[in-house]
N, C-alpha and C positions, 0 to 999 in steps of 0.2 A: 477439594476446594470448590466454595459453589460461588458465582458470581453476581453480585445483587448487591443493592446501596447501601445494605449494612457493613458488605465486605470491600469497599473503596477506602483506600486507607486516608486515616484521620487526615494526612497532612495537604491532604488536595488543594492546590488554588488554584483558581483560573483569573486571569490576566485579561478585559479587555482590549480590543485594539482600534487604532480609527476606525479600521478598516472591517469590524465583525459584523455580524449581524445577530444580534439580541432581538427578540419579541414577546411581550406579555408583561413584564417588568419594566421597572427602571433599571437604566444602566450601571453598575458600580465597577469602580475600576477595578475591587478583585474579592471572587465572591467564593464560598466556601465547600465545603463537604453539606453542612443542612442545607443550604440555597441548590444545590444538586440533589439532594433528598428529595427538596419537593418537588424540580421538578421531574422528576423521576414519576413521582405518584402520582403528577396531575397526566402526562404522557400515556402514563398504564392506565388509569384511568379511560383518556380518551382514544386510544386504540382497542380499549375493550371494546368500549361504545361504537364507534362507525366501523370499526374494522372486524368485531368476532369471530377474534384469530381460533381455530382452537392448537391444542398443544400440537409443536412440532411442523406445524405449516411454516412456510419462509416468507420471510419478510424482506422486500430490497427496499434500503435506505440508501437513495442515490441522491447525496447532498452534495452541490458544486460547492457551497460555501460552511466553511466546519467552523464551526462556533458553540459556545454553550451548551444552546439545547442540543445540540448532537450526543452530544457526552451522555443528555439526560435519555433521548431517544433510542440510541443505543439501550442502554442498562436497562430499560422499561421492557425491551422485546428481550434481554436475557430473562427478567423475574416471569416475563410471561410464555418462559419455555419454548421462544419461537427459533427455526433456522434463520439465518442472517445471510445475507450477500450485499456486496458493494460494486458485484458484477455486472456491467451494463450488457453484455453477451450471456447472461444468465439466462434460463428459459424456465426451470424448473418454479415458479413464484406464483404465489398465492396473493400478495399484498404488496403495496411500493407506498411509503412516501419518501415524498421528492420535492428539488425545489430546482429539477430541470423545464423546459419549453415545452411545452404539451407535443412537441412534433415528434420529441426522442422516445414518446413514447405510446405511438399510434399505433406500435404490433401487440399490444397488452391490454388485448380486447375483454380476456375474461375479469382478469383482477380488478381488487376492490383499491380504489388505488386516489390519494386524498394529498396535495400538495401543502406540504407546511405551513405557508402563512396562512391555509386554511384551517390549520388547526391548535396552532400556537398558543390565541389569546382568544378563548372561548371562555364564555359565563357558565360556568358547569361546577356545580356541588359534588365536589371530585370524595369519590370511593373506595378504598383502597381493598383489592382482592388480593390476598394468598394464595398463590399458585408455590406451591412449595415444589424447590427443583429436585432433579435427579442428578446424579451421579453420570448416569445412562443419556440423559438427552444432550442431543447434539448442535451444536453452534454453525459450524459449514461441514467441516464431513469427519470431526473427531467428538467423541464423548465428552462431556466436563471433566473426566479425571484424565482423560488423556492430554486434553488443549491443555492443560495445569503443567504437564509435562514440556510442552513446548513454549510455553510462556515462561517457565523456568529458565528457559535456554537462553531467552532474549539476552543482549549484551546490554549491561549498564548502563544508563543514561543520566549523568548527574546533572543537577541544574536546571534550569529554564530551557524547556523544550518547546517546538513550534510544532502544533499537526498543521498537514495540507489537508487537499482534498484524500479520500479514501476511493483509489480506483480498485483496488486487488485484496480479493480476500485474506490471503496468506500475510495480510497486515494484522488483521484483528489478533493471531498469534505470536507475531512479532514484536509487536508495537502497541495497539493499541489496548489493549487487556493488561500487558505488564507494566505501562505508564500508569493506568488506573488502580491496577490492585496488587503491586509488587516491587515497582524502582521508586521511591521517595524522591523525587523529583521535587525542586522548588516551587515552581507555580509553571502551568500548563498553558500556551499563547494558541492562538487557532485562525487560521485563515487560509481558504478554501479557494478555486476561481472556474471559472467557466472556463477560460480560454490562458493557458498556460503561462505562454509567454507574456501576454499583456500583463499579466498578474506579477512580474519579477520585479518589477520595480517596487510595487507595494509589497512585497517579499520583503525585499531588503532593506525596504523604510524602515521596514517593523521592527528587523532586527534589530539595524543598531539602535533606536530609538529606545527600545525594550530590553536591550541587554540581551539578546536572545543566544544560549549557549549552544544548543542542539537543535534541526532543522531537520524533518525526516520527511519522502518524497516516496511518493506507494512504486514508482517504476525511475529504474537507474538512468535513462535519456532525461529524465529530468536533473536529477543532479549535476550533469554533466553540462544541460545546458545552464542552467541556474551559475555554476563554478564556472563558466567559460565566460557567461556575461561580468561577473561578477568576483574575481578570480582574488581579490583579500578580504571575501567579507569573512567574517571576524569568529563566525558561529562553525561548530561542527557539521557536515553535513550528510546525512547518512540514506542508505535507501538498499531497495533486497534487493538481492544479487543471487541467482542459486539457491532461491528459496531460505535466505537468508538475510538478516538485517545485518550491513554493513557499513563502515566508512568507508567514505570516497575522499580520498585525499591525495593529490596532486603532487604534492610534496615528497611523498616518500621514497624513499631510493626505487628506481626500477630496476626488476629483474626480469625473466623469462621465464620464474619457477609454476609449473602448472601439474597441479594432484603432485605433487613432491618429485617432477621430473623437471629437468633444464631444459630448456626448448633449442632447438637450433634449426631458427626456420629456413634458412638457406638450404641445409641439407633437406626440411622436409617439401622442400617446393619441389627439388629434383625426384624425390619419392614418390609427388601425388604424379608427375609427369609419367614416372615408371609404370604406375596402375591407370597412365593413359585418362587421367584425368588434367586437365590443364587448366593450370588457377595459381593460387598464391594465398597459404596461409597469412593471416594478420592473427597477434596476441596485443591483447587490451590488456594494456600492463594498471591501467586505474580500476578495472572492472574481474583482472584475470579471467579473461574467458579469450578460448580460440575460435579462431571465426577461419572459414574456406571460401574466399570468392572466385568464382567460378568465371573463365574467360568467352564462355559463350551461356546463353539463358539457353534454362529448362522449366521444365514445367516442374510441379511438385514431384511428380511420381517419380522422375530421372533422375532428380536430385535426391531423394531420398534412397533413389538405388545409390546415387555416387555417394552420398555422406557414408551409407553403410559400409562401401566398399574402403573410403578412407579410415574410418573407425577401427578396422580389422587391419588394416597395412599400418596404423597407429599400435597399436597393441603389439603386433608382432617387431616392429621396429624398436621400442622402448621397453618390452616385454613389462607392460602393466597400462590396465586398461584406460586409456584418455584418452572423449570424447572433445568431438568437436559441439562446441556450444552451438552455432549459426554457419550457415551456407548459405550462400545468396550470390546473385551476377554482380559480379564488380567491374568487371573488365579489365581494361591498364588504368585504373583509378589509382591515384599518389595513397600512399597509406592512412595520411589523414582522414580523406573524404571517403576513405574504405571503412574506418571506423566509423566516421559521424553516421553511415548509411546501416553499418550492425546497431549498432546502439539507438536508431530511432525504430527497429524494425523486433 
């Protein structure tokens, strides 16, 4: 499966919102699979020109705000055979456009590096070059026929979905590749923020406003906060978990089931106390993950001794191996504010 604006399935629409930001064109409130063609070919076009990627060099597209041309930007650096990051902790980059502060990006002295509204709506007799893909080249660190594999995997999304911003690569396999070229999705909403929280309210305008069915969040402390402000809005709300796209849904019965064991944290509090660690396991029954906080701080090295040594008195305890997700100082912290502190970390 190769990925390129021929192969965007027909039904594509995008939806703007008050809140987007379009440049180059006029606005229409909902524009199509050709209106994404071209801008696809005006973008390759002009990343040929200022940027002279050549094959296989990475490009980090760090957009606070996801809207249209993202869609087309994206897809431009697949036909032009480049690596991709959404990773602001990235290092490996050859190229950035962005539409962050110049400050976020004072350590990326070599790259050739051009902020969006510098390149949007440029007078250019645009060119279109064939770069014909491989099978072989690679997106972040799988092949095209491999990423095919895990985009397979992604869970169904029917309906009007909302992308956020794109912080974490392990999106573009989850989410953002099978909304484009595999879940027949109704029409596509997009809105992006600098600063998270401020952005929730225009979040949730947009939903109801828009009918928005599905809401997907590159990291799970987002969802969590998003549901907690906002605890009936209307839309599904999804985000990875585990290297996985999941719902987060508040709703559902809770249990204590973790890797297909029942937990019973009482008894394993008295166990980490046995291997002379003193803490108090928490399970994040919205998220499934176990978390160990720790009743006095350590530094990483001590902790990574203690998680290991929990890991192994886990295993022997329930005889099958489950890991703890996070460890971290909690103190005598109420279980709430033990969670709110895993899930922002």
């Amino acid at each position: 499966m190769l990925f390129n604006r021929h192969t965007i399935l027909n039904t594509f629409r995008y939806r703007t919102n008050e809140f987007s930001i379009r440049s180059g064109f006029p606005e229409e409130l909902y524009t199509n699979k050709e209106q994404l063609k071209k801008r696809i070919g005006y973008f390759k076009h002009v990343i040929l020109k200022y940027y002279n990627p050549q094959v296989q060099e990475k490009m980090a597209i760090y957009f606070c705000h996801t809207h249209f041309d993202f869609f087309a930007v994206f897809v431009a650096c697949l036909e032009l055979r480049l690596r991709i990051t959404f990773n602001l902790q990235d290092t490996d980059i050859d190229h950035i456009i962005h539409t962050l502060p110049d400050k976020f990006l004072e350590r990326f002295k070599k790259q050739t590096k051009y902020h969006y509204m510098d390149l949007a709506d440029l007078d250019e007799d645009v060119k279109d070059v064939n770069l014909e893909q491989s099978n072989d080249d690679i997106i972040i660190e799988h092949s095209l026929s491999e990423t095919w594999k895990y985009v397979k995997r992604s869970p169904m999304l029917k309906g009007t979905i909302m992308h956020t911003r794109y912080l974490d690569n392990n999106m573009i396999e989850h989410f953002l590749l099978p909304s484009l070229f595999l879940h027949r999705n109704e029409v596509h909403i997009a809105l992006g923020f600098f600063d998270f929280k401020k952005a929730l309210g225009k979040i949730s305008t947009t939903i109801h406003k828009q009918g928005v069915e599905n809401i997907v969040f590159s990291e799970a402390h987002m969802s969590h906060e998003f549901l907690k402000t906002y605890p009936d809005i209307p839309a599904k709300v999804y985000s990875q978990v585990n290297n996985e796209l999941r719902l987060i849904d508040y709703n559902v019965p809770i249990d204590y089931i973790h890797n297909g064991v029942e937990l019973d944290l009482e008894a394993m509090k008295n166990f980490a106390y046995k291997y002379q660690v003193p803490g108090r396991f928490f399970f994040d029954t919205v998220y499934k993950q176990l978390y160990f906080g720790t009743m006095e701080m350590h530094d990483a090295s001590v902790s990574h001794i203690k998680l290991k040594v929990l890991n192994q008195g886990l295993k022997i305890m329930f005889n099958k191996d489950i890991k703890i997700d996070k460890i971290g100082h909690t103190g005598v912290s109420s279980e709430q504010d033990a969670l709110e502190y895993f899930r922002s970390i």
